[in-house]
Backbone as ProteinMPNN parsed JSONL, in Angstrom:
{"seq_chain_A": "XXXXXXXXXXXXXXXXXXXXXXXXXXXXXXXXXXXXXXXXXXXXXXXXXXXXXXXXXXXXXXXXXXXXXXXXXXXXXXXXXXXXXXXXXXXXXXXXXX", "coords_chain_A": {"N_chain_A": [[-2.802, 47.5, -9.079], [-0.342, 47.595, -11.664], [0.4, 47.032, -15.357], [2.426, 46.155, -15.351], [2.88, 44.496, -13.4], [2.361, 40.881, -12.854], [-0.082, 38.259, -11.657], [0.299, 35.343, -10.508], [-0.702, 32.247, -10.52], [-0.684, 29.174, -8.44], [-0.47, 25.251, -8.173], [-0.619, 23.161, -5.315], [1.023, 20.271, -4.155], [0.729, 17.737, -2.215], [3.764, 16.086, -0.868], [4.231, 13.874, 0.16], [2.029, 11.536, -0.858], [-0.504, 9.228, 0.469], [0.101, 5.65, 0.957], [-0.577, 2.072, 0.11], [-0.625, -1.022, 0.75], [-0.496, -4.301, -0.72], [-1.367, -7.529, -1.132], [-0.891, -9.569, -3.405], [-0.144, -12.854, -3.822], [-0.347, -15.305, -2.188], [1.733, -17.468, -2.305], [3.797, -20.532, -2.135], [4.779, -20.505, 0.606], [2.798, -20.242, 2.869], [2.898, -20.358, 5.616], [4.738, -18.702, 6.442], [4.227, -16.61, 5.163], [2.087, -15.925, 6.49], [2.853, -15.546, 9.071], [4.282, -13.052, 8.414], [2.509, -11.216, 7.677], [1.207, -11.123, 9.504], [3.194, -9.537, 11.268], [3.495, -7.012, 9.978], [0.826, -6.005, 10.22], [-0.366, -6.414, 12.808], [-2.246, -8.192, 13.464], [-3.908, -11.07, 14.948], [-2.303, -13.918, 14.467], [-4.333, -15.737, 13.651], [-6.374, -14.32, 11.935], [-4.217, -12.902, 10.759], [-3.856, -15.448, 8.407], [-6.311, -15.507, 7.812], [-6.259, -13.192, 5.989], [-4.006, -14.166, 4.333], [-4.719, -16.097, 2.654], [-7.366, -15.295, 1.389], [-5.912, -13.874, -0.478], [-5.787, -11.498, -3.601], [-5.925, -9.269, -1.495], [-6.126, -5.811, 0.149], [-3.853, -4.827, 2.434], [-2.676, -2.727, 4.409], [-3.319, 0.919, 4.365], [-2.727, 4.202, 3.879], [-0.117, 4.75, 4.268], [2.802, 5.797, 4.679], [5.546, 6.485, 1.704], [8.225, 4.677, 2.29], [7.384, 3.3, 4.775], [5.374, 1.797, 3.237], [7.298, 0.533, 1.706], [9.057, -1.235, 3.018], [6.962, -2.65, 4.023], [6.543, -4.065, 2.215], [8.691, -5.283, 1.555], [9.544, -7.088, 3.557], [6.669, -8.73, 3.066], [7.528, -9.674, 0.782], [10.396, -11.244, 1.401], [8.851, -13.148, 2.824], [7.862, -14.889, 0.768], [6.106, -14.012, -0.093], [4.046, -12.403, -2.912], [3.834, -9.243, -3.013], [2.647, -5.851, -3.599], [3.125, -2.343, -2.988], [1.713, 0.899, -3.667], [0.516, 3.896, -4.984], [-2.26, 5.259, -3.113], [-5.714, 6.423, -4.478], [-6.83, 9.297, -5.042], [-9.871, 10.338, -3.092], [-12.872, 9.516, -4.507], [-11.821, 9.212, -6.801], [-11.539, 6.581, -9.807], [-10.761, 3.595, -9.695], [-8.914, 0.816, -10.971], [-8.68, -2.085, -10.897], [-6.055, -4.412, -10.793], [-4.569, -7.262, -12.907]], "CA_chain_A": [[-1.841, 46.684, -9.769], [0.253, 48.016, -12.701], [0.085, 46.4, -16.242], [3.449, 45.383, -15.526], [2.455, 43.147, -12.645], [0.832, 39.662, -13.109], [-0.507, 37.3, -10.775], [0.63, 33.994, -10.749], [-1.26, 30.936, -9.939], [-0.243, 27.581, -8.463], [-1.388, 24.376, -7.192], [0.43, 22.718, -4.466], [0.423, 18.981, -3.865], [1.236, 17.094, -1.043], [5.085, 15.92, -1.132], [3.915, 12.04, 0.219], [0.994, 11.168, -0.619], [-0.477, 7.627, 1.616], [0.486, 4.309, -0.144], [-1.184, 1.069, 0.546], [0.322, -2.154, 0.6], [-1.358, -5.206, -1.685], [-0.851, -8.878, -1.239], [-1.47, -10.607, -4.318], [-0.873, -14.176, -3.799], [0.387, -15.777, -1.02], [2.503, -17.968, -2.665], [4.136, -21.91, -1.504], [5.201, -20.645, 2.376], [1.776, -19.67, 3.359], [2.497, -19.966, 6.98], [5.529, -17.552, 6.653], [3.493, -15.271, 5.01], [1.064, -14.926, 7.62], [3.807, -14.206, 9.609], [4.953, -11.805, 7.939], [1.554, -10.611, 7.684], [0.889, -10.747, 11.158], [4.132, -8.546, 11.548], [3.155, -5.812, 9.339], [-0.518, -5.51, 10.542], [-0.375, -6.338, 14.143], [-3.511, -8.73, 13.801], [-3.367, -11.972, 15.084], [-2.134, -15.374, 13.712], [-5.481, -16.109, 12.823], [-6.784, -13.357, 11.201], [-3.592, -13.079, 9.425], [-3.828, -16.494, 7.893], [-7.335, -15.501, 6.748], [-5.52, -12.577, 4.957], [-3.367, -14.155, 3.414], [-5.832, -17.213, 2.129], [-8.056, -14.204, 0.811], [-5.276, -12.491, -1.93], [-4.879, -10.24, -3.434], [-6.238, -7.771, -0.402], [-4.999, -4.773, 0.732], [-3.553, -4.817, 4.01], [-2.436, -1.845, 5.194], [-3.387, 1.903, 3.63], [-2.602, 5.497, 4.694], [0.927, 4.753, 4.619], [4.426, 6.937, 3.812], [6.262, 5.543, 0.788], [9.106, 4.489, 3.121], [6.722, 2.445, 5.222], [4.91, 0.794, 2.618], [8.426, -0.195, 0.926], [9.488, -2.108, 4.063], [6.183, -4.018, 4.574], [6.551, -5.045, 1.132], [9.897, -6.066, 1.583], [8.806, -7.797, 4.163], [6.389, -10.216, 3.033], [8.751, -10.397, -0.565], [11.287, -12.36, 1.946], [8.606, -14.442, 2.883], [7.812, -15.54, 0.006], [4.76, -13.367, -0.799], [3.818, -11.57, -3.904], [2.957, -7.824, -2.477], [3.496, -4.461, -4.018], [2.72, -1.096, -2.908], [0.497, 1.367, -4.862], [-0.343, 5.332, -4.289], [-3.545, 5.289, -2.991], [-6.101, 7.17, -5.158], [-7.775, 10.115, -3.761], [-11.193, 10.072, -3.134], [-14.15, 9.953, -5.876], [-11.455, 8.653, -8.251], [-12.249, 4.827, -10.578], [-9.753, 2.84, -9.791], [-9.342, -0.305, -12.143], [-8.202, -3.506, -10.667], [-4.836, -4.802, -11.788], [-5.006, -8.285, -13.353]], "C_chain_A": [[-1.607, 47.294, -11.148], [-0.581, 46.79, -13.882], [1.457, 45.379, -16.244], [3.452, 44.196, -14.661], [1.868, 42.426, -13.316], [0.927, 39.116, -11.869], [-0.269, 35.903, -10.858], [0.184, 32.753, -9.273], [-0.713, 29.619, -9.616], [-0.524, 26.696, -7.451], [0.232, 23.424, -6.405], [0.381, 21.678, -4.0], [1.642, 18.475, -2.814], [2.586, 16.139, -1.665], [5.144, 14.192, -0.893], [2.625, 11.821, 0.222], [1.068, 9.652, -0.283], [-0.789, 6.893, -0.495], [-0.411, 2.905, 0.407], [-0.446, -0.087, -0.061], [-1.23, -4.001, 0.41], [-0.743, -6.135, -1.665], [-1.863, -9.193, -1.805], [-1.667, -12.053, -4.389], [0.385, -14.207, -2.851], [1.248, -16.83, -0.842], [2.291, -19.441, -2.08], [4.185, -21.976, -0.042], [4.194, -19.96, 2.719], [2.039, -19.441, 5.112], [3.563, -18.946, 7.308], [5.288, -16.266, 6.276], [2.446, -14.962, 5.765], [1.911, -14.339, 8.561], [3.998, -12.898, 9.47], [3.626, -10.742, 7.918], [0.824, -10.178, 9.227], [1.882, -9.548, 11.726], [3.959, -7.173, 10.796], [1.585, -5.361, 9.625], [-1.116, -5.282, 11.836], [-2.335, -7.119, 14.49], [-3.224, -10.724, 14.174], [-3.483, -13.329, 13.866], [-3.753, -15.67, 13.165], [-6.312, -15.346, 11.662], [-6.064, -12.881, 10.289], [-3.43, -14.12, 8.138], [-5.314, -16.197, 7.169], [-7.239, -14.284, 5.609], [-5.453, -12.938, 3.754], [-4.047, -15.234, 2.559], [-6.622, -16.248, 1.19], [-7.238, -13.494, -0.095], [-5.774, -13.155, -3.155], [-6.549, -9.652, -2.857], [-5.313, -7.127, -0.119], [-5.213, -4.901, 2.039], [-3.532, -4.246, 4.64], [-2.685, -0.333, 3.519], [-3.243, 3.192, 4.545], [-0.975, 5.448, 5.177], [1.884, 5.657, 4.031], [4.755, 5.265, 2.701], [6.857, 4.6, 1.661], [8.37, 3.271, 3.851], [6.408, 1.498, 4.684], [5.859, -0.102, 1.713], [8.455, -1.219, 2.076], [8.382, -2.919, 4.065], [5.982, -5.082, 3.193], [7.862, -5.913, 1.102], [10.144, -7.167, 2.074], [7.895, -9.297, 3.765], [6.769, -10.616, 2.273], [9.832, -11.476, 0.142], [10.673, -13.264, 2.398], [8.101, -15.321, 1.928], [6.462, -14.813, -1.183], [4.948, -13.131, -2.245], [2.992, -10.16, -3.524], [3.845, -6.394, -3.909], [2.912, -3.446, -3.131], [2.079, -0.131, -3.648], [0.589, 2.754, -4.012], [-1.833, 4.896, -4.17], [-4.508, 6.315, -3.024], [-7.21, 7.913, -3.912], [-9.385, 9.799, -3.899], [-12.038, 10.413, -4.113], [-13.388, 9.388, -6.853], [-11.374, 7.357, -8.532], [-11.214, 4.684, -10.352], [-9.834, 1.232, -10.996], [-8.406, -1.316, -11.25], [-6.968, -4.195, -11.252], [-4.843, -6.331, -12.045], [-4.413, -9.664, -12.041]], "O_chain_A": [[-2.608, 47.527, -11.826], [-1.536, 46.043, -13.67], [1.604, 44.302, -16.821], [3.896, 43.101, -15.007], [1.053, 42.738, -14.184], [1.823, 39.386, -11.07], [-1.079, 35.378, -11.622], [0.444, 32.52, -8.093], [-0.273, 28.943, -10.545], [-0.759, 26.965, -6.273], [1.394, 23.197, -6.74], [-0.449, 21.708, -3.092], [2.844, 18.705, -2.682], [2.487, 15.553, -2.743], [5.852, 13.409, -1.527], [2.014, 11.899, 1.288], [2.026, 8.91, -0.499], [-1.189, 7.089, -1.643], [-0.946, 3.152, 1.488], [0.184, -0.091, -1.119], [-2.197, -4.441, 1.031], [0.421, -6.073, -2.059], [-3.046, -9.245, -1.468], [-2.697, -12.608, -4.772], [1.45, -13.601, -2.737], [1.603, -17.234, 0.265], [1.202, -19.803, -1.634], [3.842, -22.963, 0.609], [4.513, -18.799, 2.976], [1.493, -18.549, 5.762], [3.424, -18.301, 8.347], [5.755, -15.203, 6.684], [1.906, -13.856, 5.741], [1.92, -13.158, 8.909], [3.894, -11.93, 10.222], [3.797, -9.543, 8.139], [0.192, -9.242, 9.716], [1.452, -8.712, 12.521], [4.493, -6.212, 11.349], [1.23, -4.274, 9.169], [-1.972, -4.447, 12.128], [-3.219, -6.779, 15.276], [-2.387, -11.413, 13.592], [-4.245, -13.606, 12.94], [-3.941, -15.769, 11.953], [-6.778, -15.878, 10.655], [-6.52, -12.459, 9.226], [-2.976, -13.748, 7.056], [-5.49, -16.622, 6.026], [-7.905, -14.295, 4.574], [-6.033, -12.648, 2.707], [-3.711, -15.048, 1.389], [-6.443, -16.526, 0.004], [-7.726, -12.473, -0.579], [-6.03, -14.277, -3.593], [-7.67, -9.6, -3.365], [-4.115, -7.403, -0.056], [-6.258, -5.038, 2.675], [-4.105, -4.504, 5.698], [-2.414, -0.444, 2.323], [-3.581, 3.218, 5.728], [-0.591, 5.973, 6.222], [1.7, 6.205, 2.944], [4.519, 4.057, 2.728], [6.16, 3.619, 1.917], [8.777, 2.163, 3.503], [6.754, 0.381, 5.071], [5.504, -1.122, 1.123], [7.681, -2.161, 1.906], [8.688, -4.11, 4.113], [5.546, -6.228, 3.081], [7.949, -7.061, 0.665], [10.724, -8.105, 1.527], [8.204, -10.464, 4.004], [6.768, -11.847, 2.256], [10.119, -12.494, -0.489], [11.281, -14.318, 2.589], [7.9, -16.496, 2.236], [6.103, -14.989, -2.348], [5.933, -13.61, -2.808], [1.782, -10.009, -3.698], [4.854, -6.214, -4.59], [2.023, -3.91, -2.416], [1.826, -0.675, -4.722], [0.699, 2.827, -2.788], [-2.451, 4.278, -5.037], [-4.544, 7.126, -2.099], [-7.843, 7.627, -2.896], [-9.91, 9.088, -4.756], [-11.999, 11.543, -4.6], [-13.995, 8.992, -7.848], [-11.111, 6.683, -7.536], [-10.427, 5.559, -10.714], [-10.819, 0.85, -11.627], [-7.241, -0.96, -11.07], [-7.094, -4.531, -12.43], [-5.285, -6.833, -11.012], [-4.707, -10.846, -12.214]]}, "name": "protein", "num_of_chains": 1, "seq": "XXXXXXXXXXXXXXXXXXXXXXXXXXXXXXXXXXXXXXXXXXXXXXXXXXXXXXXXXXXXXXXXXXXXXXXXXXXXXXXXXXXXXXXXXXXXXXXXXX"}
């Protein structure tokens, strides 16, 4: 290699990283948000209702943006309170949002 060459370094990060989808509170229409929770998780009526009784849990993780928009959209029409979130890589502190 000349003096006139260099070498050039670079890091290359994944273009989607997975999202996870967070129901915070389950609002006044609890039984439309298990619905809705039952429809985005594929667990039954019962187990969604103990979900959604249990926020803020995360529901679903390892998702595309795209995905995790819709299931938020999702339980936002039923009345929920969800967002979506990147979900931090491994080994790193996460902090709890209030």
């Amino acid at each position: 290699m000349s003096d006139e060459e260099s070498t050039e370094y670079c890091t290359t990060l994944c273009d989607d990283p997975s999202h996870e989808v967070v129901l915070i509170d389950c609002g006044s229409r609890e039984m439309d948000v298990t619905r809705a929770v039952r429809e985005v998780t594929g667990l039954s009526l019962w187990h969604s209702r103990v979900l959604a009784r249990r926020a803020p849990v995360t529901l679903l993780q390892g998702l595309s943006a795209d995905g995790a928009r819709s299931a938020v959209a999702l339980l936002l029409s039923a009345g929920a309170r969800a967002e979506w979130r990147e979900e931090p890589e491994p080994g790193e502190r996460t902090v709890p949002s209030p």
